[in-house]
N, C-alpha and C positions, 0 to 999 in steps of 0.2 A: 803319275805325278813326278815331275822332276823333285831330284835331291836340290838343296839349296848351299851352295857354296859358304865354308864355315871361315872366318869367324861371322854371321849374319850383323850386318850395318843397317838396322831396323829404325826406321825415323820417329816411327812410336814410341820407341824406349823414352824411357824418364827416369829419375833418379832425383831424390831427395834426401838430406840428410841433416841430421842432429843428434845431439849428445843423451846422451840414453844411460840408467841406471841396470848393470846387472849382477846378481850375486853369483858372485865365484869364490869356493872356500868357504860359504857363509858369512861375505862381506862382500857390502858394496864397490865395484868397479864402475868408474866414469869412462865410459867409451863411444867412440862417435858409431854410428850407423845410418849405412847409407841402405834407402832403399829403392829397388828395382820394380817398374808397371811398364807396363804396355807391349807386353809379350808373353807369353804361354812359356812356365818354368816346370815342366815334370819334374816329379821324382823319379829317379834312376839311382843302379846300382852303384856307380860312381860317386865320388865325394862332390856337394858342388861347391864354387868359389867366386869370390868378388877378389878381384884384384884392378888398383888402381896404380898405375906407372907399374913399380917392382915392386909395393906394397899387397899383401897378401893378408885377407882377411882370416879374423881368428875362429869366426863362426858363420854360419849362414844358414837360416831357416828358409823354407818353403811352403808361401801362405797353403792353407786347406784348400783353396782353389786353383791353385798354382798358375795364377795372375799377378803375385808378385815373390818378393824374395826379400828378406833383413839379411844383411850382413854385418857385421860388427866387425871393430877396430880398434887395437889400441897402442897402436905405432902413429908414428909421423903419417900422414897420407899426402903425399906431393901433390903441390898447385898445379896446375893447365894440365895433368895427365889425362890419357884417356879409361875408361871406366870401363871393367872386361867381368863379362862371366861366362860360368863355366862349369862342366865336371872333368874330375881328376886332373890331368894337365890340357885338356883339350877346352878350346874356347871356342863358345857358341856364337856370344852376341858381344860386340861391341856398341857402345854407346854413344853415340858422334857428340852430345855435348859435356866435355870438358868438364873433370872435375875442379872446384873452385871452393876453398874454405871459407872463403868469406860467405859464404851461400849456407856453413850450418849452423842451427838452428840451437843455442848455446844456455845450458842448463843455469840458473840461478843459483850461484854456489852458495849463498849463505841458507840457502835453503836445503842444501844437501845433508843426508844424516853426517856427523862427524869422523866416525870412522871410515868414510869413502877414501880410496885408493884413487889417488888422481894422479895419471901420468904425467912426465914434467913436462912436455909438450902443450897438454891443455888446461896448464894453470896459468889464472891471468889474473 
């Protein structure tokens, strides 16, 4: 079986994303997370990564079936960028549509616990 030429431009890919609570330090952080379907994500010895234009994800988990991926973020993530992931510095898969913030999925902040950590980017 032929190797497949990396970064893979896989028309299946998808990505979706919204604002997500998670505790770091034993307090709430509001950070967006985008997630990755419609491709086969192994685990491997390498770290893996979501990165969007030059933005670089702070985390990323890998579902139990490694059909999809959670990355998390809590930087700016630039409009029209393309959407990459990856382990270590090597990129797998590229995501041909276009990240777009108006596209996430935006937490109802009065309903957040009060002590949440909200970057200044995603207060509104």
């Amino acid at each position: 079986m032929p190797v497949p030429h990396l970064p893979i431009n896989d028309p299946n890919l998808r990505w979706h994303a919204k604002e997500v609570l998670r505790d770091i330090d034993e307090r709430p952080h509001l950070m967006v997370r985008i997630r990755l379907s419609g491709a086969h994500f192994p685990q491997r010895g390498a770290e893996p990564f979501v990165r969007v234009g030059t933005v670089r994800s702070k985390l990323v988990l890998i579902d139990d079936d490694e059909l999809g991926v959670r990355a998390y973020f809590d930087e700016p993530i630039p409009a029209n960028a393309m959407i990459e992931y990856g382990y270590g510095e090597q990129v797998t898969y590229r995501v041909r549509r276009k990240f777009a913030p108006s596209r996430i999925e935006q937490l109802d902040r009065a309903r957040l616990p009060r002590n949440t950590r909200i970057p200044v980017h995603l207060r509104t």
